[in-house]
OpenMM code with the backbone's topology and positions (N, CA, C; nanometers):
from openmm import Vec3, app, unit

residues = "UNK UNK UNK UNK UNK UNK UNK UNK UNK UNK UNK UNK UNK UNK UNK UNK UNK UNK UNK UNK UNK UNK UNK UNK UNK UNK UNK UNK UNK UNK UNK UNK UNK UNK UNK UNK UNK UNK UNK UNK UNK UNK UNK UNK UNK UNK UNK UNK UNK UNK UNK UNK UNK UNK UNK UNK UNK UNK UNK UNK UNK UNK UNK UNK UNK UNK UNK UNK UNK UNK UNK UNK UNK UNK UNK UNK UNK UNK UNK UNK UNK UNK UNK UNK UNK UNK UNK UNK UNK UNK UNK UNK UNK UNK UNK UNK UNK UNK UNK UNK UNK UNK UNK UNK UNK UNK UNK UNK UNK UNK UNK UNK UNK UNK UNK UNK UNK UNK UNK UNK UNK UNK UNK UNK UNK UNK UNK UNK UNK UNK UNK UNK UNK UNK UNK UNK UNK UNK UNK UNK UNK UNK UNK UNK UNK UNK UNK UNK UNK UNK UNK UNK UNK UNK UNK UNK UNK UNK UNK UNK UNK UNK UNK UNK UNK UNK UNK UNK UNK".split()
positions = [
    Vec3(0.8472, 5.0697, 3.0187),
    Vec3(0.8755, 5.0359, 2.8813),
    Vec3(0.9662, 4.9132, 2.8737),
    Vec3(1.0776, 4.9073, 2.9602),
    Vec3(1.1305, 4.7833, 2.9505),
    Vec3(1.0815, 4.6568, 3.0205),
    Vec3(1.0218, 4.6503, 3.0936),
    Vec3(0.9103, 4.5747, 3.0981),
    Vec3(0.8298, 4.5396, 3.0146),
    Vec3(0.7764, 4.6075, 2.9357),
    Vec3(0.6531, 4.5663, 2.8248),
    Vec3(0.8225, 4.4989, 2.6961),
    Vec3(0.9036, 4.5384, 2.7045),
    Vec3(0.9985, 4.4983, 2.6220),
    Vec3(1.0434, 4.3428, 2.6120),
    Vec3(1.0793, 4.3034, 2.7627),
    Vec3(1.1154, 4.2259, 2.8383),
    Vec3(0.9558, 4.1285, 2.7987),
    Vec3(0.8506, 4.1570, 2.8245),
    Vec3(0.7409, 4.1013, 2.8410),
    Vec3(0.7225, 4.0303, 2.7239),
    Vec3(0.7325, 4.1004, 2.6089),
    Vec3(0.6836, 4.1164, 2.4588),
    Vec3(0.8151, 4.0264, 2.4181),
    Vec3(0.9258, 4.0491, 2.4577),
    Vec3(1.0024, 3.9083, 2.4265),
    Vec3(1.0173, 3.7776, 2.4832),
    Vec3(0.9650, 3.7675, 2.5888),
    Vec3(0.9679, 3.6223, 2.6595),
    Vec3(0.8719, 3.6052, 2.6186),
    Vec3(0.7569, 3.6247, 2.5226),
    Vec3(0.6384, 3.5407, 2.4943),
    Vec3(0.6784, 3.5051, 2.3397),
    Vec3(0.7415, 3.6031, 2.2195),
    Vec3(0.7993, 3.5792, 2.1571),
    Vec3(0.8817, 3.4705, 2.1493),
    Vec3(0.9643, 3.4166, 2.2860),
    Vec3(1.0479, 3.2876, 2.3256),
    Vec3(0.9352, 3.1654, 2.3514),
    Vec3(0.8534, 3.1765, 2.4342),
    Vec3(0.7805, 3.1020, 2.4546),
    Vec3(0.7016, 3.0227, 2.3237),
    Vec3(0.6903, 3.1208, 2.2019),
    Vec3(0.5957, 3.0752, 2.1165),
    Vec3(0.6921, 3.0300, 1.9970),
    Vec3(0.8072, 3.0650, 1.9984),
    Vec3(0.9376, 3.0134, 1.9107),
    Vec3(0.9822, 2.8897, 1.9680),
    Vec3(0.9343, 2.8272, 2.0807),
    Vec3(0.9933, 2.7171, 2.1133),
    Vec3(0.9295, 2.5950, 2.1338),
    Vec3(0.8034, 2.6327, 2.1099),
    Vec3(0.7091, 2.5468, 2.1376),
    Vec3(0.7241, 2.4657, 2.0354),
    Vec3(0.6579, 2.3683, 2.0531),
    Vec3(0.6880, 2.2035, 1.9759),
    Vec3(0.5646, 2.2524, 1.8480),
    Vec3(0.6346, 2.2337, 1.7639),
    Vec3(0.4962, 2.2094, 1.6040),
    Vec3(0.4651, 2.0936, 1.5981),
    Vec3(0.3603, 2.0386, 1.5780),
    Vec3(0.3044, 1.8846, 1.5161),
    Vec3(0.3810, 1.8513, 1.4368),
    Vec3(0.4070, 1.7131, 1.4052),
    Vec3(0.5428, 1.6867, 1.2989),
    Vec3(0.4394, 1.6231, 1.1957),
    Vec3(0.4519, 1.6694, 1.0904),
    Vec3(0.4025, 1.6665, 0.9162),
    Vec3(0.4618, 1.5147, 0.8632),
    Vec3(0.5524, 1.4542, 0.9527),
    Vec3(0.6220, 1.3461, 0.8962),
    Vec3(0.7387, 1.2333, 0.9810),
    Vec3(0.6764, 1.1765, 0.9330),
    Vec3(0.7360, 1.0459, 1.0666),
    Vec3(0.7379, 0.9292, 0.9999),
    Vec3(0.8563, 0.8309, 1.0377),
    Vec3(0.8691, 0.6922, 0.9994),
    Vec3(0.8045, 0.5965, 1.1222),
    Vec3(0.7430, 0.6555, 1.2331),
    Vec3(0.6442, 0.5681, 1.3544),
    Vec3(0.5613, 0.6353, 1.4086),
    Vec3(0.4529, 0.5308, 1.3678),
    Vec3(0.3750, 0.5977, 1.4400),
    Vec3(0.2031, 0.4923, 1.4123),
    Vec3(0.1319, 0.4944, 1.4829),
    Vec3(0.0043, 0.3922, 1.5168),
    Vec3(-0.0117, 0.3666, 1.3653),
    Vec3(-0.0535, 0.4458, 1.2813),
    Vec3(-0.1285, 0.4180, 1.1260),
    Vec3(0.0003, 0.3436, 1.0511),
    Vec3(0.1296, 0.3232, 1.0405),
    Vec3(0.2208, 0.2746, 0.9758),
    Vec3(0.2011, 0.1534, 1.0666),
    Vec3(0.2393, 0.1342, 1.1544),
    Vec3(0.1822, -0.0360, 1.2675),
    Vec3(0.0370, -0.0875, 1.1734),
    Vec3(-0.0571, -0.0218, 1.1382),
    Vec3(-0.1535, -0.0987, 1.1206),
    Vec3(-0.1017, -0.1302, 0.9715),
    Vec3(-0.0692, -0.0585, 0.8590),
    Vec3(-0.0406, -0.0750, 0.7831),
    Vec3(0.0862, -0.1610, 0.7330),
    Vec3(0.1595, -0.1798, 0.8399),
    Vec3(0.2412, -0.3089, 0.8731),
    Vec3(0.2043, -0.4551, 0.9014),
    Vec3(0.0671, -0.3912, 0.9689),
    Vec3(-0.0299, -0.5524, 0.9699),
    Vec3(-0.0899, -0.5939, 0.8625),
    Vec3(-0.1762, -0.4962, 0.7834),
    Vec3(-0.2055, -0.5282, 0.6513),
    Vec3(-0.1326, -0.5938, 0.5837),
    Vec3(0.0012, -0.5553, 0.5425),
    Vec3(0.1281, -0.6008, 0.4310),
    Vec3(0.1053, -0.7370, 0.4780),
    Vec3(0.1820, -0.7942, 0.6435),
    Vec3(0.1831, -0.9142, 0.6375),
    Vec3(0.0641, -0.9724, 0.6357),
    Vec3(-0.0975, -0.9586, 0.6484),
    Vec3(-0.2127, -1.0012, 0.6437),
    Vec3(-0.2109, -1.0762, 0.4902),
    Vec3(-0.1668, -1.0023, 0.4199),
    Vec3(-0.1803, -0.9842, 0.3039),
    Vec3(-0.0615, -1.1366, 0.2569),
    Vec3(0.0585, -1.1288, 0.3007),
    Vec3(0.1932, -1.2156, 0.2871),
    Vec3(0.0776, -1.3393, 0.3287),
    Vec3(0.0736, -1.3181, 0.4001),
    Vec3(0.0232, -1.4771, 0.4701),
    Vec3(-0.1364, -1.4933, 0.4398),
    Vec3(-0.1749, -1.4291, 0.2939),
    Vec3(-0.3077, -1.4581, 0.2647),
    Vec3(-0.4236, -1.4625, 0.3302),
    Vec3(-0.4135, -1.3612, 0.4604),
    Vec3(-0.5371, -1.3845, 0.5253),
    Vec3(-0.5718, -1.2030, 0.4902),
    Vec3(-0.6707, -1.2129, 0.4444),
    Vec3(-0.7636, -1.0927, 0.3926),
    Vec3(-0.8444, -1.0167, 0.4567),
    Vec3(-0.7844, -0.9838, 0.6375),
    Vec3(-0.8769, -0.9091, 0.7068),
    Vec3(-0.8671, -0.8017, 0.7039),
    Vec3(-1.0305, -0.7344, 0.6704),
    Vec3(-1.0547, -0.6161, 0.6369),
    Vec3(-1.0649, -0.4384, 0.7575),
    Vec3(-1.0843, -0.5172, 0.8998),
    Vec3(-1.1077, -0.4526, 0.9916),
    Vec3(-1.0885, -0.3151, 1.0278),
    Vec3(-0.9384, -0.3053, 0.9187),
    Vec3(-0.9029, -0.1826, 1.0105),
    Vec3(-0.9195, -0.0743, 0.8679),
    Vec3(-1.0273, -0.0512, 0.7757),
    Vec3(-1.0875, -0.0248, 0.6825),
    Vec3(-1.2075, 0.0216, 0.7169),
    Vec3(-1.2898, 0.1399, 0.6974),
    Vec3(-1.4072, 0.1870, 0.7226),
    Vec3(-1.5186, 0.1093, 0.6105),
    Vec3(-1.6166, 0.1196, 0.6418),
    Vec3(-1.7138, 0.0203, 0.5240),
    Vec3(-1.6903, 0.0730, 0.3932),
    Vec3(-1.6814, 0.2405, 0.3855),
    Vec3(-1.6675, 0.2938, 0.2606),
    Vec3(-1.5433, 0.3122, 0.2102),
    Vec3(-1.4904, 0.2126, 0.2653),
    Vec3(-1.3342, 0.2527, 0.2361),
    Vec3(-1.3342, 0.2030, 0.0491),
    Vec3(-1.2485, 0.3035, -0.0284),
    Vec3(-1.2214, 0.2944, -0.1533),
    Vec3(-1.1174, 0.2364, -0.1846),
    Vec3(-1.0701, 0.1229, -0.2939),
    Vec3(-0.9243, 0.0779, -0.2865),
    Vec3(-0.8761, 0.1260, -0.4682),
    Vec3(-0.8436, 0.1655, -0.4447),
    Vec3(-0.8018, 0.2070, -0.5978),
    Vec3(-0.6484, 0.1230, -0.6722),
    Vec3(-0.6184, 0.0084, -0.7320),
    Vec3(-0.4931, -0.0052, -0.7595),
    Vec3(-0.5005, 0.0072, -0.9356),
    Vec3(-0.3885, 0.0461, -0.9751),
    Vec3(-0.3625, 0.1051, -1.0929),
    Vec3(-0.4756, 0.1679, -1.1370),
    Vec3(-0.5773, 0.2347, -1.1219),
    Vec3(-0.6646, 0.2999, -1.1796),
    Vec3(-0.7060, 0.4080, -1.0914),
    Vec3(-0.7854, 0.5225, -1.1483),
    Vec3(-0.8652, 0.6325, -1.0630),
    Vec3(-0.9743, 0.6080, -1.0556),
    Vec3(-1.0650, 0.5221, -1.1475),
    Vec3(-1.1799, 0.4838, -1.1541),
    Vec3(-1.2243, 0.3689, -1.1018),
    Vec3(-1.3639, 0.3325, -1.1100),
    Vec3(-1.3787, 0.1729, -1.0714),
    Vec3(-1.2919, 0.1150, -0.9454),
    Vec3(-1.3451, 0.1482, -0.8267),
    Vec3(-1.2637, 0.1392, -0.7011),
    Vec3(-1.3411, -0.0121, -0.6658),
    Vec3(-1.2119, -0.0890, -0.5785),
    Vec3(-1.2784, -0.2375, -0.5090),
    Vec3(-1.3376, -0.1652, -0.3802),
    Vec3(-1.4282, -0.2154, -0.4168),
    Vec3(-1.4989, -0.1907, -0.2147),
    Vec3(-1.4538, -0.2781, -0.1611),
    Vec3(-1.4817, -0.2268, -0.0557),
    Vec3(-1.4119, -0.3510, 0.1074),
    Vec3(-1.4750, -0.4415, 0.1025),
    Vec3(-1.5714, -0.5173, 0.0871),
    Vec3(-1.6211, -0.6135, 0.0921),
    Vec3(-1.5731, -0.7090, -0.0787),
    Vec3(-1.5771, -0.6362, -0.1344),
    Vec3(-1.4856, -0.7168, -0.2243),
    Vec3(-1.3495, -0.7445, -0.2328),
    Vec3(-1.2729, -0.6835, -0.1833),
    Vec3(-1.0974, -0.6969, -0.1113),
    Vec3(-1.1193, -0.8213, -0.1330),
    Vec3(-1.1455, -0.9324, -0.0955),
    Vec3(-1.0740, -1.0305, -0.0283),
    Vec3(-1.1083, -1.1525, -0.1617),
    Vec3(-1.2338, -1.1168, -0.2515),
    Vec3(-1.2345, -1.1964, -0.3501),
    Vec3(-1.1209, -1.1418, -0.4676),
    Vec3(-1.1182, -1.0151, -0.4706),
    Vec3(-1.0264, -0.9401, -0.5928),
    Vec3(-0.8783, -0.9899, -0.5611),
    Vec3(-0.8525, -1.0506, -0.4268),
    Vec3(-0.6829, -1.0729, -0.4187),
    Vec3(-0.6869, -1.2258, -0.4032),
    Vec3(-0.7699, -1.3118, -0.3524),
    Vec3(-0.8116, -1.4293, -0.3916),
    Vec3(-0.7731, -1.4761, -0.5260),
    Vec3(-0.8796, -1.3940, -0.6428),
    Vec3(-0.8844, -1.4415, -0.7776),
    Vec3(-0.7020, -1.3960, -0.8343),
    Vec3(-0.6445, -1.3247, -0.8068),
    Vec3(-0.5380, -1.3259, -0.8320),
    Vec3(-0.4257, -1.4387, -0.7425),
    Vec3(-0.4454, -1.4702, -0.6776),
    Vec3(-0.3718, -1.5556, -0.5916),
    Vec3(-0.3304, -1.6687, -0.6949),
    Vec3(-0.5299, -1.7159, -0.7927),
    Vec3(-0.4613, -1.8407, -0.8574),
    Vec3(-0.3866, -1.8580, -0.9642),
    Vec3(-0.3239, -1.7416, -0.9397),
    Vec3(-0.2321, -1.7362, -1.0797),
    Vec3(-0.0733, -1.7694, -1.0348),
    Vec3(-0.0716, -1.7572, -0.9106),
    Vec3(0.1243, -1.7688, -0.8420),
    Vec3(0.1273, -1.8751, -0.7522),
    Vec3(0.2516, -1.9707, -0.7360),
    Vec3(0.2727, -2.0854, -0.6606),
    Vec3(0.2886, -1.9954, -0.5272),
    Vec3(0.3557, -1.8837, -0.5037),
    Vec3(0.3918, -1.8439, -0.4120),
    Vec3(0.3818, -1.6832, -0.4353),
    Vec3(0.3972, -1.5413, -0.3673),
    Vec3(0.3817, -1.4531, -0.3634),
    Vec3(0.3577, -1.3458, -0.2667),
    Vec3(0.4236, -1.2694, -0.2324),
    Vec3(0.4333, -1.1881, -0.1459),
    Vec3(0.5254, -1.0565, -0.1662),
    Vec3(0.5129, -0.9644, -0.0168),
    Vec3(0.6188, -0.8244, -0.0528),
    Vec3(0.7346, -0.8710, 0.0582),
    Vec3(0.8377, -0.8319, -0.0357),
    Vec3(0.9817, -0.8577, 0.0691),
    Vec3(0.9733, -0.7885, 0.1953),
    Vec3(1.0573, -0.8823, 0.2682),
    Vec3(1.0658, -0.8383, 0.4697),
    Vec3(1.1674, -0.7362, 0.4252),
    Vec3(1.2565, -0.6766, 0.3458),
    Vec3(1.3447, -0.6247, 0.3392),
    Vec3(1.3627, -0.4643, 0.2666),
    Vec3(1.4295, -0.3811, 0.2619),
    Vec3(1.4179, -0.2794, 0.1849),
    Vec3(1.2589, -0.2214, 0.1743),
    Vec3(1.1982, -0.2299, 0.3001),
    Vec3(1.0372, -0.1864, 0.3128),
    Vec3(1.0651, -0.0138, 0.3304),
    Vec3(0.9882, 0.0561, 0.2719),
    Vec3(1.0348, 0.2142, 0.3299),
    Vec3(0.8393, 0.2779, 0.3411),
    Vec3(0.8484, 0.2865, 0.4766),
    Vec3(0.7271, 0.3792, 0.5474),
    Vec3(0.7057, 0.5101, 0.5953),
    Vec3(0.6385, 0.5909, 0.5174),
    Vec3(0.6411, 0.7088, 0.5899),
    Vec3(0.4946, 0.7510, 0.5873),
    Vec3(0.4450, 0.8588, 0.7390),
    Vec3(0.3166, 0.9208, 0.7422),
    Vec3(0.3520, 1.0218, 0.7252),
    Vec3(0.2784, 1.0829, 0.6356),
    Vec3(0.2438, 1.2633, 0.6385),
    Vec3(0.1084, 1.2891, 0.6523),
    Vec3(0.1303, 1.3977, 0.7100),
    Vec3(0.0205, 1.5158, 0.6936),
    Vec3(0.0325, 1.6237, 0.6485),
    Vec3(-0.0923, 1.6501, 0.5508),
    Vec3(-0.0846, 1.6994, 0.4342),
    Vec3(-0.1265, 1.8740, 0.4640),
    Vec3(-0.1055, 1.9518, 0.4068),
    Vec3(-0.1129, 2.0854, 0.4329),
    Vec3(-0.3319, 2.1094, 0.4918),
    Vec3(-0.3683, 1.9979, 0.4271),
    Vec3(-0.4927, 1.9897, 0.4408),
    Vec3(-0.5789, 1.9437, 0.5727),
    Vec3(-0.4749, 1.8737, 0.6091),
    Vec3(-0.5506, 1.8093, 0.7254),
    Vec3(-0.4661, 1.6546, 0.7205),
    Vec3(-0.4730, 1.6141, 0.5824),
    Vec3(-0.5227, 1.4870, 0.5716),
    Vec3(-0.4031, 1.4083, 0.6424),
    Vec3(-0.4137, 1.2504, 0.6959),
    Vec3(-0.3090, 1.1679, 0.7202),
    Vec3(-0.3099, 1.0300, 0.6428),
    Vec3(-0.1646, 1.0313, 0.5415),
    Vec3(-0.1516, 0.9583, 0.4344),
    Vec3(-0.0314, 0.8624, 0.4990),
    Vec3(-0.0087, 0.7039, 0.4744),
    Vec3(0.0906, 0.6830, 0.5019),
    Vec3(0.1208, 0.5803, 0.3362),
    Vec3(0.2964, 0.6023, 0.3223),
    Vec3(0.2761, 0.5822, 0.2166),
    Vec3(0.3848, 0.4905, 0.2030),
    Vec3(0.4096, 0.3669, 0.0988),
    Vec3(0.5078, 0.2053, 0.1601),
    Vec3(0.5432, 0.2017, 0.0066),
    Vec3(0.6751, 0.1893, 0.0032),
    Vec3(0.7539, 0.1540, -0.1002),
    Vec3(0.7788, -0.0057, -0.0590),
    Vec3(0.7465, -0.0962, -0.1581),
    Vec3(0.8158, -0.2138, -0.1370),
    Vec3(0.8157, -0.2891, -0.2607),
    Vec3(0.8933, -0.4163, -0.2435),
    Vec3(0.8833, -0.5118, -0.3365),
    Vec3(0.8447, -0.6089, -0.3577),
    Vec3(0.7742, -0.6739, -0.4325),
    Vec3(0.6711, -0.7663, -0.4544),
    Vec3(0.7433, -0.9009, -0.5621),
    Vec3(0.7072, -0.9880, -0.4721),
    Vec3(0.7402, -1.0971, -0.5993),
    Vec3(0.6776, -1.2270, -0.6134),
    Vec3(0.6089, -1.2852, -0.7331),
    Vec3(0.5422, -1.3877, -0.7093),
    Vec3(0.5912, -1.4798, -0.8450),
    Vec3(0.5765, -1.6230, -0.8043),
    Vec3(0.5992, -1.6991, -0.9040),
    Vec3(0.4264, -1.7506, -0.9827),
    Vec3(0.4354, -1.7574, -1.0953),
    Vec3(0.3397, -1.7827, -1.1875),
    Vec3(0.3531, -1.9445, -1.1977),
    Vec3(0.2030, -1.9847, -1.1713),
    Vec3(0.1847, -2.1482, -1.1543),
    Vec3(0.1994, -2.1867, -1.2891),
    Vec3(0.1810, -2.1361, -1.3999),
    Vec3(0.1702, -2.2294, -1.5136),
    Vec3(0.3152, -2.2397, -1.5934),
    Vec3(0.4004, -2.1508, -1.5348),
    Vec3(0.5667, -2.1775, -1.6176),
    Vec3(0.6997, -2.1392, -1.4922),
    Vec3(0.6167, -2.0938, -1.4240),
    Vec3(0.7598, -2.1073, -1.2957),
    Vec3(0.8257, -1.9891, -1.2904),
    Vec3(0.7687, -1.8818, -1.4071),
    Vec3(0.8348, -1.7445, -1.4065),
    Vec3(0.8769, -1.6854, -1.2638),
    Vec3(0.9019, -1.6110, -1.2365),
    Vec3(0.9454, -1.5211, -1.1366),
    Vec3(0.9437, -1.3538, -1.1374),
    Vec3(0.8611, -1.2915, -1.1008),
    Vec3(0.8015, -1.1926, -1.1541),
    Vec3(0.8984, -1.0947, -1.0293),
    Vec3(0.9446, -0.9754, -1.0212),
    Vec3(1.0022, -0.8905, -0.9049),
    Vec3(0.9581, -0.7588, -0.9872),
    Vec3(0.8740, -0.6672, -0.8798),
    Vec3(0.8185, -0.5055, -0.9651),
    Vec3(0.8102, -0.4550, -0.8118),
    Vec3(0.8559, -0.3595, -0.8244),
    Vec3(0.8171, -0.2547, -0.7071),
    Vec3(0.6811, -0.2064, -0.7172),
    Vec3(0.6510, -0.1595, -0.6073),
    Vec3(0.4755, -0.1278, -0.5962),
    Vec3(0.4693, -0.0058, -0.4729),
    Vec3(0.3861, 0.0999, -0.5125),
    Vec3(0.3841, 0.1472, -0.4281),
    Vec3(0.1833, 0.1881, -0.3985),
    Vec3(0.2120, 0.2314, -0.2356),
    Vec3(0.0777, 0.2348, -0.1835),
    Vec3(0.1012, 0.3348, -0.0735),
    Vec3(-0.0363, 0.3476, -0.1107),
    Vec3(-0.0612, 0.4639, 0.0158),
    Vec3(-0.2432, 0.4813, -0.0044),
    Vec3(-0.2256, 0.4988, 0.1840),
    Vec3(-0.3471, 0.4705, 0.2682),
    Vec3(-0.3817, 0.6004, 0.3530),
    Vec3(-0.4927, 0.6474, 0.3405),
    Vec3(-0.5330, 0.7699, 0.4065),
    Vec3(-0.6444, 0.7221, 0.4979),
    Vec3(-0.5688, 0.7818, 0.6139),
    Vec3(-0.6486, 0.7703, 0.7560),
    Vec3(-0.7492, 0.8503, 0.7817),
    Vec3(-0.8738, 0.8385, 0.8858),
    Vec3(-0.9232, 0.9141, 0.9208),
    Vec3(-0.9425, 0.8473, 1.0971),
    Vec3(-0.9657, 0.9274, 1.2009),
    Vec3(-0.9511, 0.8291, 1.3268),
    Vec3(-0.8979, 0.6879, 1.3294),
    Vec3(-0.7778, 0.7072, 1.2614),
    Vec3(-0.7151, 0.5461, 1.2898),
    Vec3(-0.7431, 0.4339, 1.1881),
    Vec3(-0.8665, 0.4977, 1.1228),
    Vec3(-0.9126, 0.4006, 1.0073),
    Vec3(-0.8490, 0.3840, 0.8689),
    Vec3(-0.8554, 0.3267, 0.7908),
    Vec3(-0.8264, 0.3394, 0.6196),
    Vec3(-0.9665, 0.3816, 0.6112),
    Vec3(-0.9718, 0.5065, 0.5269),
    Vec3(-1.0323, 0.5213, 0.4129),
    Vec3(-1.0099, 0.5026, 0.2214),
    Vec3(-0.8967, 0.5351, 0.2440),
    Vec3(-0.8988, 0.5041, 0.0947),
    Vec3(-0.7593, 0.4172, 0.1075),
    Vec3(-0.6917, 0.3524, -0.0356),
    Vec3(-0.5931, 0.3143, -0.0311),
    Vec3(-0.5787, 0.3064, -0.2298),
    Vec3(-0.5075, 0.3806, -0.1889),
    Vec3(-0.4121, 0.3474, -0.3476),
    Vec3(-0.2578, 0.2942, -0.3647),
    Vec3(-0.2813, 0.1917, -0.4773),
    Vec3(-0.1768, 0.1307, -0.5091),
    Vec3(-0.1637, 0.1348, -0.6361),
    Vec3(-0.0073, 0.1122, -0.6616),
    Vec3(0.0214, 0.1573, -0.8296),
    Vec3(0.1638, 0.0634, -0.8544),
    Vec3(0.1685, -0.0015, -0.9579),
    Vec3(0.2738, -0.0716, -1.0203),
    Vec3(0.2463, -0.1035, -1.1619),
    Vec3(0.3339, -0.1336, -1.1788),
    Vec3(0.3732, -0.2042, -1.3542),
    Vec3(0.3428, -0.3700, -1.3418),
    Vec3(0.2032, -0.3619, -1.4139),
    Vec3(0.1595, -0.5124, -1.4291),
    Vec3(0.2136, -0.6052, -1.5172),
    Vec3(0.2893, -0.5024, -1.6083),
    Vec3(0.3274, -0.5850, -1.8034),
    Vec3(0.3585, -0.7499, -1.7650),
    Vec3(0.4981, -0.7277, -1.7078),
    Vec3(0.5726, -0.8528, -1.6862),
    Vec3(0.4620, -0.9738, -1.6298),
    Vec3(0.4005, -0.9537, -1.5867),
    Vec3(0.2606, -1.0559, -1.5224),
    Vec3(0.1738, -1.0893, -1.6411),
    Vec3(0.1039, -0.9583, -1.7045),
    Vec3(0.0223, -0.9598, -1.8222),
    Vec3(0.0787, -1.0907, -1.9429),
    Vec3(0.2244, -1.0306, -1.9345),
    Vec3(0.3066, -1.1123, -2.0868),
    Vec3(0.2918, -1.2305, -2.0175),
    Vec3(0.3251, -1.2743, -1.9122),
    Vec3(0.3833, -1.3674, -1.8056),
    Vec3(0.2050, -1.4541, -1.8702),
    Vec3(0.1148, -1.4580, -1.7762),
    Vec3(-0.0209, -1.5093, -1.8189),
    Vec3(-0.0543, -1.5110, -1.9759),
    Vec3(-0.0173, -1.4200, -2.0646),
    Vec3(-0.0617, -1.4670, -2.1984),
    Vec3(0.0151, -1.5404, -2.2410),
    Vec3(0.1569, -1.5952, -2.2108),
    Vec3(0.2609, -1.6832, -2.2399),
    Vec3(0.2026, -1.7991, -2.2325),
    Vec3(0.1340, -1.8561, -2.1210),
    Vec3(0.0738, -1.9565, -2.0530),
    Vec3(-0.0250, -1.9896, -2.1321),
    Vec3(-0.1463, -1.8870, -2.1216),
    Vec3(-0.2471, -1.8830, -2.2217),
    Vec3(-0.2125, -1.9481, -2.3362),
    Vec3(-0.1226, -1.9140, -2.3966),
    Vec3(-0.0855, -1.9564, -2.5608),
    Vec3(-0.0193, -2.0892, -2.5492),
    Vec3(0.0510, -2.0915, -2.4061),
    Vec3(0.1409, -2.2643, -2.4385),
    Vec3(-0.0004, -2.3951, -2.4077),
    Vec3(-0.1123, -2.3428, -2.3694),
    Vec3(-0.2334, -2.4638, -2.3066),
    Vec3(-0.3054, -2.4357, -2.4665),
    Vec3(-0.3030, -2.3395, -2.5459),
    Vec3(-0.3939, -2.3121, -2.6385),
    Vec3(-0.3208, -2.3895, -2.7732),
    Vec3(-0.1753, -2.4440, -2.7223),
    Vec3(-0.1176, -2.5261, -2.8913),
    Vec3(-0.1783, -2.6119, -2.9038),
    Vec3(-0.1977, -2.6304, -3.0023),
    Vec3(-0.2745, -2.7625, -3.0947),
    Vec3(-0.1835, -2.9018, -3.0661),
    Vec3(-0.2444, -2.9946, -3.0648),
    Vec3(-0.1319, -3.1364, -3.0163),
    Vec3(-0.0441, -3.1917, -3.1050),
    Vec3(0.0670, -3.1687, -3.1230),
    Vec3(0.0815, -3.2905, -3.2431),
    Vec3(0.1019, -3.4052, -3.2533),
    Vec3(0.0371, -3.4893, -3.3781),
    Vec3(0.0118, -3.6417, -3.3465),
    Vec3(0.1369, -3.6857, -3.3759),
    Vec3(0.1562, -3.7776, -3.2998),
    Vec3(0.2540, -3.8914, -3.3196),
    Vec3(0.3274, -4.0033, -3.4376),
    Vec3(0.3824, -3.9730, -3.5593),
    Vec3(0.3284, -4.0638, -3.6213),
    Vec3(0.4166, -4.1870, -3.6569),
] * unit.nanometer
topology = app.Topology()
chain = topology.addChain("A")
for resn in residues:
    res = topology.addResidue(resn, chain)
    for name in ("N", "CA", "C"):
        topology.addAtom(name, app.Element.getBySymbol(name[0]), res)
């Protein structure tokens, strides 16, 4: 009996000590790639690679997703709106989870700032994103921020090219 006692608790130890998968981490392979993206992105080069073909990109909306093959015109056509633009090297915050489901999400707080070519504004909005893996890949990626200040920012512009001239007299 003390044997089976003895027995029945060293496996009890054995299985209390064993390592669990960790649900959450600031390193790890999918935050590296998603570190390459950000700066891909800083330095305007639009490679899609590490994205599955069906990968979905969802920013501010649930509907109407950019496909991957359109990525690179959808951030293009916005490009010609800022002299300059990018997410700060600084105050970046990364984390992966895994989700009670399976799933592996990694998800990037940062800050974004671009100047507007037609008045010199200076736009600063936090943005956040998050990218769900499957073997190493993006499948989906959602992003979400507050566009207003940009929106007002471009119809400002809009309206200062749309005044009427006045003549000289």
């Amino acid at each position: 009996m003390k044997k089976l006692l003895l027995i029945g608790f060293a496996i009890s130890m054995f299985v209390a000590c064993q390592q669990k998968e960790s649900r959450y981490t600031q390193q790890s392979p999918e935050i590296d790639i998603v570190k390459a993206q950000i700066a891909n992105y800083n330095a305007m080069n639009y490679n899609v690679n590490a994205l599955v073909d069906t990968c979905k990109v969802f920013f501010n909306t649930k509907d109407n997703p950019i496909l991957k093959e359109n990525l690179k015109a959808y951030h293009q056509g916005n490009d010609a709106h800022y002299s300059q633009r990018g997410f700060a090297k600084k105050d970046q915050d990364y984390e992966m989870v895994l989700t009670d489901d399976g799933h592996t999400w990694v998800n990037v707080w940062l800050d974004w700032q671009g100047t507007l070519k037609g008045n010199g504004k200076v736009i600063d909005m936090p943005v956040h994103l998050t990218y769900r893996f499957v073997d190493g890949k993006i499948v989906r990626i959602v992003g979400m921020w507050d566009p207003t200040e940009i929106v007002l920012g471009l119809q400002d512009i809009e309206a200062q090219n749309n005044l009427p001239e006045i003549e000289e007299q």
